[in-house]
Residue frames as a rotation matrix with the C-alpha (Angstrom) as fourth column:
UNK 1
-0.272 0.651 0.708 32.53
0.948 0.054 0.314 37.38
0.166 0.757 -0.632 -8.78
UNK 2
-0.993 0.046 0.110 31.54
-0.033 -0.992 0.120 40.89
0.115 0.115 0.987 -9.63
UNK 3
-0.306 0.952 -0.008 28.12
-0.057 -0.026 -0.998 42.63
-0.950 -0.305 0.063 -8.61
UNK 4
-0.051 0.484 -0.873 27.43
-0.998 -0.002 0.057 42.96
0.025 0.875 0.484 -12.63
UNK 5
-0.676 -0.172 -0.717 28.51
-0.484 0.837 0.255 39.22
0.556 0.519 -0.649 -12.93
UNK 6
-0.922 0.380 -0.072 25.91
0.215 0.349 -0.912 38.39
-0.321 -0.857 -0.404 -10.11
UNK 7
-0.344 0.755 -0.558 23.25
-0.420 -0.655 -0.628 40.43
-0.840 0.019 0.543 -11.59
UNK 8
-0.421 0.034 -0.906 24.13
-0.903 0.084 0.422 39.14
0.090 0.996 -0.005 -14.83
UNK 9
-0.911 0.137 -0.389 23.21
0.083 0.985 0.153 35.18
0.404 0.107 -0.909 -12.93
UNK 10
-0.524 0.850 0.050 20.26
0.282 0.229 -0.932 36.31
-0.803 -0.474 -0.360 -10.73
UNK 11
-0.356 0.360 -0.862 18.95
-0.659 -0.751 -0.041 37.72
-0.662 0.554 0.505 -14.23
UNK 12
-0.630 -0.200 -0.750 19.50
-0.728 0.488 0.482 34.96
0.270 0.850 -0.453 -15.91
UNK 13
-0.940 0.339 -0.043 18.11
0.330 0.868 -0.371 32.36
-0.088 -0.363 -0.928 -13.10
UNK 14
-0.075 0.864 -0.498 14.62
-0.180 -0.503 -0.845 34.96
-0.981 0.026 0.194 -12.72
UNK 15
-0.105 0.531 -0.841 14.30
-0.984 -0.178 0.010 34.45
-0.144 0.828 0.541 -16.78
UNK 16
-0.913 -0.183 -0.364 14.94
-0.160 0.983 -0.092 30.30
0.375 -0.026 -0.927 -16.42
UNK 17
-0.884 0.465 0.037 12.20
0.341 0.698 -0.630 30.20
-0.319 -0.545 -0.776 -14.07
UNK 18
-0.301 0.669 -0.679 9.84
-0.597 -0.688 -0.413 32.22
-0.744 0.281 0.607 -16.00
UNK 19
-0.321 0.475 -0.819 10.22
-0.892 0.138 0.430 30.39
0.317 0.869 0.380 -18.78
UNK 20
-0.986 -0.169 -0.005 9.77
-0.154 0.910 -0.386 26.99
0.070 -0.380 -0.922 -16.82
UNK 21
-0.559 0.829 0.008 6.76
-0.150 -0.091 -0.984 28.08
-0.815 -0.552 0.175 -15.19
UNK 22
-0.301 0.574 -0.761 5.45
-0.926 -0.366 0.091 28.99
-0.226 0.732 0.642 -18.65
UNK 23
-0.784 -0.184 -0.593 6.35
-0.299 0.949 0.100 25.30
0.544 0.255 -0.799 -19.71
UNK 24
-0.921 0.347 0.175 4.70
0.021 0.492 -0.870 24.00
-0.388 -0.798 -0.461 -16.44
UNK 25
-0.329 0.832 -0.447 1.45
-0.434 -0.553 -0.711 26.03
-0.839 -0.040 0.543 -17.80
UNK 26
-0.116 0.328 -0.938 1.36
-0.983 -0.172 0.062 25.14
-0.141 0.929 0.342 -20.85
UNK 27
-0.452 -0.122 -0.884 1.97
-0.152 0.987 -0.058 20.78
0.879 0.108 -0.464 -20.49
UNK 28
-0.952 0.300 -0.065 0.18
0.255 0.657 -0.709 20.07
-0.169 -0.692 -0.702 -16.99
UNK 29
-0.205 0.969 -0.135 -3.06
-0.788 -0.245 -0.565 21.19
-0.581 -0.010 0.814 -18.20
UNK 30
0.288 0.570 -0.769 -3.74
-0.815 0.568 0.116 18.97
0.503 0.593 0.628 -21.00
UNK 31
-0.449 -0.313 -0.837 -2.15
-0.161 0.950 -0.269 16.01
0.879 0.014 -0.477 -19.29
UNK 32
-0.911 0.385 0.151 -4.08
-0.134 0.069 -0.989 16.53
-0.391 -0.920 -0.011 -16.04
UNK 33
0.053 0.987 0.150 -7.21
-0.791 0.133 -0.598 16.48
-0.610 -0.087 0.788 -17.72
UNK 34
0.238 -0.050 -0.970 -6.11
-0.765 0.606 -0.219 13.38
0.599 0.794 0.106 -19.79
UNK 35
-0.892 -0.431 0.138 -5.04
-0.285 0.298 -0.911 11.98
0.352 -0.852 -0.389 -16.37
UNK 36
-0.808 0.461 0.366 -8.52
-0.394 0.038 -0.918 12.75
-0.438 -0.886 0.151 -14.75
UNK 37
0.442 0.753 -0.487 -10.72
-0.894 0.323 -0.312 11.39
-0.077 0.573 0.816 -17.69
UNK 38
-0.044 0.131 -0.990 -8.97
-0.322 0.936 0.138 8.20
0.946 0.325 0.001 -17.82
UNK 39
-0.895 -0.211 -0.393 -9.26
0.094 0.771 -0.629 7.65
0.436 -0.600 -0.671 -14.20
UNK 40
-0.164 0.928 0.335 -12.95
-0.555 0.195 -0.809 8.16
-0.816 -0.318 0.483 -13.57
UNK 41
0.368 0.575 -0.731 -13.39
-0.872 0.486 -0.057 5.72
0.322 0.658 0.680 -16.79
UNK 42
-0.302 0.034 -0.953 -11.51
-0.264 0.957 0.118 3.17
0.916 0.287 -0.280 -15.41
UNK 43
-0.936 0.275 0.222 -13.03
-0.132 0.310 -0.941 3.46
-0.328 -0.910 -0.254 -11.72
UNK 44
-0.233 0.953 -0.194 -16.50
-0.722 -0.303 -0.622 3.62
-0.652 -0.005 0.758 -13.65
UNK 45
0.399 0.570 -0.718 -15.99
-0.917 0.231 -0.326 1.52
-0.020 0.789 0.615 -16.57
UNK 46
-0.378 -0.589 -0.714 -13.58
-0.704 0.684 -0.191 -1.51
0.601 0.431 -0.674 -15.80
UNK 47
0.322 0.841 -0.436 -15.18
-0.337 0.532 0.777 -4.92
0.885 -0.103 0.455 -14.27
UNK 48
-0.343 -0.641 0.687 -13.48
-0.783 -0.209 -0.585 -4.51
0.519 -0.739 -0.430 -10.71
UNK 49
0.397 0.788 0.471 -15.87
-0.916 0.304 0.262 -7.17
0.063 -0.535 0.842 -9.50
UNK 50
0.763 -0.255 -0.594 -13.49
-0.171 0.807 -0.566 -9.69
0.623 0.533 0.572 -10.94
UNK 51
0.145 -0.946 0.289 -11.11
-0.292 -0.320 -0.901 -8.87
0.945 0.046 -0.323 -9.15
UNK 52
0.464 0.165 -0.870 -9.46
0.315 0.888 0.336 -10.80
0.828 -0.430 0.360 -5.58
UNK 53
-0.037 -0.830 -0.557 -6.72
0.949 -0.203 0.240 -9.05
-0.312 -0.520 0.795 -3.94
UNK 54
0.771 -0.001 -0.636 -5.26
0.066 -0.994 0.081 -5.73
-0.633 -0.105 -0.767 -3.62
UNK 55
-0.150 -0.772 0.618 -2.47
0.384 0.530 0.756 -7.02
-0.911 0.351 0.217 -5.62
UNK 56
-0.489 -0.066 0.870 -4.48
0.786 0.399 0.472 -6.83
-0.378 0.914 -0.144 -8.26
UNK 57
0.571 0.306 -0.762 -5.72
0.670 -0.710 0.216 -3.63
-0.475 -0.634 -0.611 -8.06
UNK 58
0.327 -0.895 -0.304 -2.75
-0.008 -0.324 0.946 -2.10
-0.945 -0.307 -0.113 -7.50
UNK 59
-0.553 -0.690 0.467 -1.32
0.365 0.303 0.880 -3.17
-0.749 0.658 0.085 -11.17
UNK 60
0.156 0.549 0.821 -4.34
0.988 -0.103 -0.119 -1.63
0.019 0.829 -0.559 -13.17
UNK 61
0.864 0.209 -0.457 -3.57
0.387 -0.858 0.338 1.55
-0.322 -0.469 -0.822 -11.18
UNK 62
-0.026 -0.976 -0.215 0.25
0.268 -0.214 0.939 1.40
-0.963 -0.034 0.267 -12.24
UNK 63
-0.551 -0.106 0.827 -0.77
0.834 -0.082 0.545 0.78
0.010 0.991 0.133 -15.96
UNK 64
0.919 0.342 0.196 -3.45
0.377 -0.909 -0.178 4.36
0.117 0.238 -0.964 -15.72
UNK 65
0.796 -0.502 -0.338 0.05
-0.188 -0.736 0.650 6.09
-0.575 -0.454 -0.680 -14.46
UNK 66
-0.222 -0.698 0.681 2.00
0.680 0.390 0.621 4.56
-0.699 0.601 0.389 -17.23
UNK 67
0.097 0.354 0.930 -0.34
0.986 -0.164 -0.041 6.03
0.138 0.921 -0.364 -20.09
UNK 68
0.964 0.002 -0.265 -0.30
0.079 -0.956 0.281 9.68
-0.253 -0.292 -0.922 -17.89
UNK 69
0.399 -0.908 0.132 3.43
0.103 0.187 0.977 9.21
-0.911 -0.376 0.169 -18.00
UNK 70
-0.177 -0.376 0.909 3.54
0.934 0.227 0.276 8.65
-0.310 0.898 0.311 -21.84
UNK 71
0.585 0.658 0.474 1.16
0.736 -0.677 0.032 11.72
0.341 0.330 -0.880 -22.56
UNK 72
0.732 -0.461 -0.502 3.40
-0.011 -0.744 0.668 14.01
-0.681 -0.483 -0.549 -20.56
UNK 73
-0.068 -0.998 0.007 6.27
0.062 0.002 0.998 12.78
-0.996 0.068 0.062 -22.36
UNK 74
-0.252 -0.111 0.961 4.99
0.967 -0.007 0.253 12.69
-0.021 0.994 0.109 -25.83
UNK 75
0.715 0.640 0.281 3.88
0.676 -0.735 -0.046 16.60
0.177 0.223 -0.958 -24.96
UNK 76
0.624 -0.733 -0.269 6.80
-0.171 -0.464 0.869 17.42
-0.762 -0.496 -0.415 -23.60
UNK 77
-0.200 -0.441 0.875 8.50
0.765 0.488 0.421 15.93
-0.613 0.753 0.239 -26.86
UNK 78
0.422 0.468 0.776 6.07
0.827 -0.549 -0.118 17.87
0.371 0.692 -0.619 -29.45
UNK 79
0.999 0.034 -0.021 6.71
0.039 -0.954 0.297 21.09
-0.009 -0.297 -0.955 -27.22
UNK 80
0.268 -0.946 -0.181 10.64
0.224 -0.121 0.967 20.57
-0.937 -0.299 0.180 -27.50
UNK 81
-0.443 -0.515 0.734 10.87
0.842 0.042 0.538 19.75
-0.308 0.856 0.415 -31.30
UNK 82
0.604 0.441 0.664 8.32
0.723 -0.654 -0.223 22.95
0.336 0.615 -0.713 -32.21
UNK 83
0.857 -0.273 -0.437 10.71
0.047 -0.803 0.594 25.11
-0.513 -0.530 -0.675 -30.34
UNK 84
0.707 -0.706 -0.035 13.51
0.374 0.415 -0.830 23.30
0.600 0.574 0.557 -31.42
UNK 85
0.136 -0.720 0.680 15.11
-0.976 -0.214 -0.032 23.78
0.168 -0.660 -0.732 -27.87
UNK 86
-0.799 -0.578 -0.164 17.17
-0.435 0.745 -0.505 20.51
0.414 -0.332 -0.847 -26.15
UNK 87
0.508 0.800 -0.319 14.58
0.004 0.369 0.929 18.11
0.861 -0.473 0.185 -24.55
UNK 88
0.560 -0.003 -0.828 16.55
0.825 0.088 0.558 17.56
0.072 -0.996 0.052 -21.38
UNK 89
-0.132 -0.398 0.908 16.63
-0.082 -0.908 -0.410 21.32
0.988 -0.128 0.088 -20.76
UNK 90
-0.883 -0.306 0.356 17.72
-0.219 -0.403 -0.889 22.84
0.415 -0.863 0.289 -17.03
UNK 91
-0.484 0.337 0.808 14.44
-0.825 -0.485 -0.292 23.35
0.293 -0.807 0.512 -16.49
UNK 92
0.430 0.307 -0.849 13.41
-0.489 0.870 0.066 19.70
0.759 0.387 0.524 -17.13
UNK 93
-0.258 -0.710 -0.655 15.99
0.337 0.569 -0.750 18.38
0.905 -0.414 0.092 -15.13
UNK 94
-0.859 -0.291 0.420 15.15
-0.066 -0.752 -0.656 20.41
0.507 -0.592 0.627 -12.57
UNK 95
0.328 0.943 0.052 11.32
-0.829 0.261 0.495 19.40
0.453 -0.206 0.868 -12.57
UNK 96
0.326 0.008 -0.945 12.74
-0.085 0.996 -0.021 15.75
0.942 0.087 0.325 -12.36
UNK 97
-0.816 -0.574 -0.065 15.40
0.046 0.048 -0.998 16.19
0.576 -0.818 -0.012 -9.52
UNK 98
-0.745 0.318 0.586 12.19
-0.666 -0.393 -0.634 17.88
0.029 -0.863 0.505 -7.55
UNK 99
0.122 0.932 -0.342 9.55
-0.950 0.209 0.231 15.20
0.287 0.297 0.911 -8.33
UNK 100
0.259 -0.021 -0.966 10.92
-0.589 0.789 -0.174 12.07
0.766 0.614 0.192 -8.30
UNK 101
-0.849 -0.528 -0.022 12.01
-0.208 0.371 -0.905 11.46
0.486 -0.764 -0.425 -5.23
UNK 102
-0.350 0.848 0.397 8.22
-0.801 -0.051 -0.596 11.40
-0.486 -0.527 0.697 -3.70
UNK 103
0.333 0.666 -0.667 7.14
-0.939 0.170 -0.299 9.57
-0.085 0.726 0.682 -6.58
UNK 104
-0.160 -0.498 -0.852 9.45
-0.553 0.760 -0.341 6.50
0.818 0.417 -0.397 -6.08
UNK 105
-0.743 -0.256 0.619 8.72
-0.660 0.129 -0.740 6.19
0.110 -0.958 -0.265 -2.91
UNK 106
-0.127 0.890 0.437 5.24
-0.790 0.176 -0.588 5.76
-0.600 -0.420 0.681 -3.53
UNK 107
0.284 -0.481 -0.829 6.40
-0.945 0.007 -0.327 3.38
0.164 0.876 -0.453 -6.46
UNK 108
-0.818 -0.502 0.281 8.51
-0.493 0.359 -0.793 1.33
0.297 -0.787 -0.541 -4.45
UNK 109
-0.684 0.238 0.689 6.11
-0.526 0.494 -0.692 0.58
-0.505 -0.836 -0.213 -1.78
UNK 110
-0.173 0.749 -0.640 3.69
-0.893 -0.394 -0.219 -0.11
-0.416 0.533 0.737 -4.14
UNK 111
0.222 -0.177 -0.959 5.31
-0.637 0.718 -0.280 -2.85
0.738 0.673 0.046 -6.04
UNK 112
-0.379 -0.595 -0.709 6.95
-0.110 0.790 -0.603 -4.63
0.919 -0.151 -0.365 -3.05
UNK 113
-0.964 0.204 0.168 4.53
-0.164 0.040 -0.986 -4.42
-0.208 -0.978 -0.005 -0.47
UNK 114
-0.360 0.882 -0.304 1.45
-0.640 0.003 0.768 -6.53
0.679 0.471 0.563 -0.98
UNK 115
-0.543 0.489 -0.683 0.07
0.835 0.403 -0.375 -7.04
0.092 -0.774 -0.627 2.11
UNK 116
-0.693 0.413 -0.591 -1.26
0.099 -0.757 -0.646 -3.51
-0.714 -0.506 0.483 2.43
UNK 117
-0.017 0.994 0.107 -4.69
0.604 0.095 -0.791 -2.69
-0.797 0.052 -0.602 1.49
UNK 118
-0.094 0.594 0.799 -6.22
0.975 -0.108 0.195 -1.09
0.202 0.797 -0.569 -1.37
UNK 119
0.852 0.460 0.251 -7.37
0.355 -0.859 0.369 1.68
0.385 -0.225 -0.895 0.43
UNK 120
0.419 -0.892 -0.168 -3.39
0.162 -0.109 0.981 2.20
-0.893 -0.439 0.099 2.06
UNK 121
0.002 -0.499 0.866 -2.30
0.951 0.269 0.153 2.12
-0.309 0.823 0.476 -1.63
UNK 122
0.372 0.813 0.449 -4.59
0.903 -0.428 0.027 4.43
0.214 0.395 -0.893 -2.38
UNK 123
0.983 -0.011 -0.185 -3.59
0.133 -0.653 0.745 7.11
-0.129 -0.757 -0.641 0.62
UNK 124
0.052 -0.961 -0.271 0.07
0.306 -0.243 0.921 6.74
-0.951 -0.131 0.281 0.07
UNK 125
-0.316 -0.221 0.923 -0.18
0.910 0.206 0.361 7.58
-0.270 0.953 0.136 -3.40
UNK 126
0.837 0.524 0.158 -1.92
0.490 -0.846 0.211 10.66
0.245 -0.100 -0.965 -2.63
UNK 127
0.869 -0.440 -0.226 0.25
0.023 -0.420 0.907 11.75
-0.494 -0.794 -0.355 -0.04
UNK 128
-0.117 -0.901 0.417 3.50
0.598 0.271 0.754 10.89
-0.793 0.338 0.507 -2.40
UNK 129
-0.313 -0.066 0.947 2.22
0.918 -0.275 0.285 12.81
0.242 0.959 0.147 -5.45
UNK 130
0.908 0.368 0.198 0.90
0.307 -0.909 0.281 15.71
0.284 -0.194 -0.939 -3.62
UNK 131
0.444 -0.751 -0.488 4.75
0.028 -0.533 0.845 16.22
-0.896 -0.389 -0.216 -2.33
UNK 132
-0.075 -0.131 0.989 5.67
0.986 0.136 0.093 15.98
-0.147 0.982 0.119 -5.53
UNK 133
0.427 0.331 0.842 4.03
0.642 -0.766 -0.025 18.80
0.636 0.551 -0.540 -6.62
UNK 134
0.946 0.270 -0.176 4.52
0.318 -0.682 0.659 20.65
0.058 -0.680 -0.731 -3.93
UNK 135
0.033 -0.997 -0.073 8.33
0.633 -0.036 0.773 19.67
-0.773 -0.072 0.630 -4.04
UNK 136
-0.291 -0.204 0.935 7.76
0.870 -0.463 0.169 22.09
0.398 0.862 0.312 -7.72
UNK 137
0.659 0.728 -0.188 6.67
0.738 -0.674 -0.020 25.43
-0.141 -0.125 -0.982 -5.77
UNK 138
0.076 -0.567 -0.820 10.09
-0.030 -0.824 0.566 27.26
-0.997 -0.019 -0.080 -6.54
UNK 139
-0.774 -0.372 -0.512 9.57
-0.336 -0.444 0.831 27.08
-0.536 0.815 0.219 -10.32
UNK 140
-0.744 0.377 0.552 6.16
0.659 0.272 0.702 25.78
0.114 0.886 -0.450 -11.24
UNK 141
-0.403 0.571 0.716 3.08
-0.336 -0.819 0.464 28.13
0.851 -0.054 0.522 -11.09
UNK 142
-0.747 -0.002 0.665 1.64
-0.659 0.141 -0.739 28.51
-0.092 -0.990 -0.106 -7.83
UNK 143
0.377 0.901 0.212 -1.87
-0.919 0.393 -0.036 26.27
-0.116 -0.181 0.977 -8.56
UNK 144
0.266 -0.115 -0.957 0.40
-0.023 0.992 -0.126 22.83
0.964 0.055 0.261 -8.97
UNK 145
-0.844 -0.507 -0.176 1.38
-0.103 0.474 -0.874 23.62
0.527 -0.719 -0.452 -5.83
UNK 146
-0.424 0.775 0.469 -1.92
-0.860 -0.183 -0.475 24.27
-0.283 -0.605 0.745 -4.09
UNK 147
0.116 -0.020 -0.993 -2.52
-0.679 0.728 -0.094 20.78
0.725 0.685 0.071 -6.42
UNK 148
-0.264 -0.486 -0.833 -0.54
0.049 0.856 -0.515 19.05
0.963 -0.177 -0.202 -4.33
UNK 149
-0.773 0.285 0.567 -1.61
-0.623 -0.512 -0.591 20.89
0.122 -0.810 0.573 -1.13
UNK 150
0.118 0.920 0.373 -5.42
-0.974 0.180 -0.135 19.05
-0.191 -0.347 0.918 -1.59
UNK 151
0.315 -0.056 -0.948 -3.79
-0.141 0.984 -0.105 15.62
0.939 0.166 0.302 -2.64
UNK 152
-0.861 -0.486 0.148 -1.52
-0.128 -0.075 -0.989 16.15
0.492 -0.871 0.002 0.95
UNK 153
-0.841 -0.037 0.540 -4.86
-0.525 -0.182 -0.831 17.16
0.129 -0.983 0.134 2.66
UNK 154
0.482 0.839 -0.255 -7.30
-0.871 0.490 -0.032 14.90
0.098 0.237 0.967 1.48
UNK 155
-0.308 -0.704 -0.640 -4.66
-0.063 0.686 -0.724 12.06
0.949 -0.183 -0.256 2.18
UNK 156
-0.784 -0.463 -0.412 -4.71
0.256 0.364 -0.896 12.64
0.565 -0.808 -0.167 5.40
UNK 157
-0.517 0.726 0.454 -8.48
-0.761 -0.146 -0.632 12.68
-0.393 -0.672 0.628 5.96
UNK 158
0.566 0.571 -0.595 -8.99
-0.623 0.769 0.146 9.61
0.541 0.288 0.790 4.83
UNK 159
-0.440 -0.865 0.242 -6.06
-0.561 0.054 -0.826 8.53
0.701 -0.499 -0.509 7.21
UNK 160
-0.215 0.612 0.762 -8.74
-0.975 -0.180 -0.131 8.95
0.057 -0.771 0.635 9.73
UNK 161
0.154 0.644 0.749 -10.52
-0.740 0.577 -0.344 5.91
-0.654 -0.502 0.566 9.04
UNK 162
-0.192 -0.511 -0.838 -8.27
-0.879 0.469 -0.085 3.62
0.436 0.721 -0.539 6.59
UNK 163
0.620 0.450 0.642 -9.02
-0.762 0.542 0.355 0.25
-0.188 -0.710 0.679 7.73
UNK 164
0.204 -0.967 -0.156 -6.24
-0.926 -0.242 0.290 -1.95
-0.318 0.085 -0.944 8.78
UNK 165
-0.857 -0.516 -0.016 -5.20
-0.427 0.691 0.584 -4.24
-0.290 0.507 -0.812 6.65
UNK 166
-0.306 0.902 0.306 -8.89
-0.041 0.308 -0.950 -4.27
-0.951 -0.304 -0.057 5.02
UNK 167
-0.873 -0.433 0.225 -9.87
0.124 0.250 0.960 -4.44
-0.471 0.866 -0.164 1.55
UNK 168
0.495 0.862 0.108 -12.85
0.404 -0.118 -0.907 -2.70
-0.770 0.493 -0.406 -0.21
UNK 169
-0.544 -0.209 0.813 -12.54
0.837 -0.215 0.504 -1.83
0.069 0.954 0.292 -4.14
UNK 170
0.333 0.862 0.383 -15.47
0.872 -0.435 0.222 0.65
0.358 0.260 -0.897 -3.65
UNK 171
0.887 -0.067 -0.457 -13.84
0.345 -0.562 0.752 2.77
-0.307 -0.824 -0.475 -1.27
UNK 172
-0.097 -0.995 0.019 -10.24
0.521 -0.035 0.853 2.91
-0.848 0.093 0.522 -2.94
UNK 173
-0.355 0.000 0.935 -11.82
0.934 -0.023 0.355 3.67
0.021 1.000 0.008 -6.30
UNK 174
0.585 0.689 -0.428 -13.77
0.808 -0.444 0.388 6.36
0.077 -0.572 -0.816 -4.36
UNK 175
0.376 -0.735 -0.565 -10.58
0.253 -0.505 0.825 7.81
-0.891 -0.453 -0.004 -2.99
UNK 176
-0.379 -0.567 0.731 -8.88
0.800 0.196 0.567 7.34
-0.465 0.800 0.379 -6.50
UNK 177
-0.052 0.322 0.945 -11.58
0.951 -0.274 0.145 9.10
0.305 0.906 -0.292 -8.56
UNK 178
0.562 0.448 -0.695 -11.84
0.814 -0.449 0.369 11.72
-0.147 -0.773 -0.617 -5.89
UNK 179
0.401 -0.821 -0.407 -8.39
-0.144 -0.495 0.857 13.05
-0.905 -0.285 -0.316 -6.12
UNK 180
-0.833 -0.534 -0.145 -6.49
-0.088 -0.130 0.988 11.92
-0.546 0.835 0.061 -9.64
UNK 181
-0.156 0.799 0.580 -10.15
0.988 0.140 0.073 11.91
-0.023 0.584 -0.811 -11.29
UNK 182
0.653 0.749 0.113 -12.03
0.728 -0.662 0.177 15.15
0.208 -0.033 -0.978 -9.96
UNK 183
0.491 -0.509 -0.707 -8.93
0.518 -0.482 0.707 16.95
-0.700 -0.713 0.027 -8.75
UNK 184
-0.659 -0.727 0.195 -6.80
0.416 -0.136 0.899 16.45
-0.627 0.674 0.392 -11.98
UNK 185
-0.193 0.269 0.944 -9.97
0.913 -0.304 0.273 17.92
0.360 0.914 -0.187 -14.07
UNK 186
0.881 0.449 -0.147 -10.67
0.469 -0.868 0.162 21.18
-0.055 -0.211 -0.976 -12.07
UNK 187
0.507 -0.696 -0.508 -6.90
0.069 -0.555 0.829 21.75
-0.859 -0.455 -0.233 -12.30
UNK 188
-0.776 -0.348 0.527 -6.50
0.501 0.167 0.849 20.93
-0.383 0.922 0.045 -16.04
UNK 189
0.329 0.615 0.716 -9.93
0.801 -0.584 0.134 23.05
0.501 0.530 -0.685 -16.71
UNK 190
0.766 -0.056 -0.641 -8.25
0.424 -0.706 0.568 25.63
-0.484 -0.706 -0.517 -14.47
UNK 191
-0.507 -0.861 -0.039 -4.39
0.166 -0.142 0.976 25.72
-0.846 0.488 0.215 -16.29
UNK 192
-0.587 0.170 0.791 -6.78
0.807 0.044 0.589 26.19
0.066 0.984 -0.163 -19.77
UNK 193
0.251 0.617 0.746 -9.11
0.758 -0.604 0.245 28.39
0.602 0.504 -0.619 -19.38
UNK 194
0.988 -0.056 -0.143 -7.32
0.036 -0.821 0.570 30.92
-0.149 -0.569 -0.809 -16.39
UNK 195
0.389 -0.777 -0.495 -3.98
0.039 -0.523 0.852 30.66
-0.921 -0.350 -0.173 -16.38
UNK 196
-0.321 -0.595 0.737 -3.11
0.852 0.158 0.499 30.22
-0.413 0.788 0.456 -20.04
UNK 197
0.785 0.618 -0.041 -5.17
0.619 -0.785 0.031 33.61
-0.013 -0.050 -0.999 -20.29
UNK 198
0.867 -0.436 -0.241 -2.53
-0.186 -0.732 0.655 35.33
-0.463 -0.523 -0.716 -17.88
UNK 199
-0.185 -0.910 0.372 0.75
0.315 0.304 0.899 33.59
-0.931 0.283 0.230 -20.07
């Protein structure tokens, strides 16, 4: 390969990730704050008192991360056909490859492991979506990673004092609203009103 034909790919990869980032900017705001408003309504508004096991829990927590899941994808959808670029573009694929692994993990344990607590659910789910993000710092903007950075270290200060194999709703929902509640809106009023400024 020639030095032009080299230039011609590191040119090409430096305008890929530009436009990614842009992407990144433009879809994780609204879906983070559509994220953190439905999960302080359902740690505030659903009747948790009913409720027996961590089991059960656990399955209202899967269906809030369904609906986030849909929203992403029906924005990511809208934002393909107004362009009228490919939906599974590079940089798409590329988001996926780096996300998903973290995210199954926590997934995974989730579904087939129901002896652990509420509050253990809770913590690994942190810890698994903050690498996530974090796994996105070579092509999304730098505040999803710092994102994941306070899901990582707030994870592991509640570590501290997780009781084993205990089982309080109050305390999980706590953790929950703490981090995909209050986190996802300062970082979805942050991507709207600062960085979509600078793009």
């Amino acid at each position: 390969m020639s030095d032009k034909d080299r230039a011609e790919e590191n040119l090409a990869i430096i305008r890929s990730m530009m436009e990614r980032a842009t992407v990144y900017r433009m879809i994780s705001g609204p879906t983070a704050l559509f994220g953190g408003v439905l999960t302080l309504l359902v740690v505030f508004l659903f009747p948790w008192a009913e409720f027996e096991a961590p089991r059960d829990w656990k399955w209202v927590w899967f269906g809030v991360a369904i609906l986030v899941l849909v929203m992403n994808t029906v924005l990511v959808i809208l934002k393909s056909t107004r362009e009228k670029t490919t939906l599974f573009s590079p940089g798409l694929k590329m988001g996926l490859k780096a996300i998903v692994p973290a995210l199954l993990i926590g997934f995974v344990i989730g579904i087939i492991q129901n002896d652990l607590s509420s509050e253990e659910l809770a913590w690994i789910w942190m810890l698994c979506y903050g690498a996530a993000l974090c796994a996105t710092s070579s092509f999304a903007p730098r505040s999803m990673w710092w994102l994941g950075v306070f899901f990582i270290v707030t994870g592991l200060y509640f570590f501290r004092d997780i009781p084993s194999g205990g089982y309080s709703i109050v305390r999980a929902n706590m953790m929950m609203s703490q981090t995909f509640g209050g986190y996802h809106l300062v970082y979805g009023f942050y991507v709207l009103l600062v960085e979509k400024k600078r793009s």
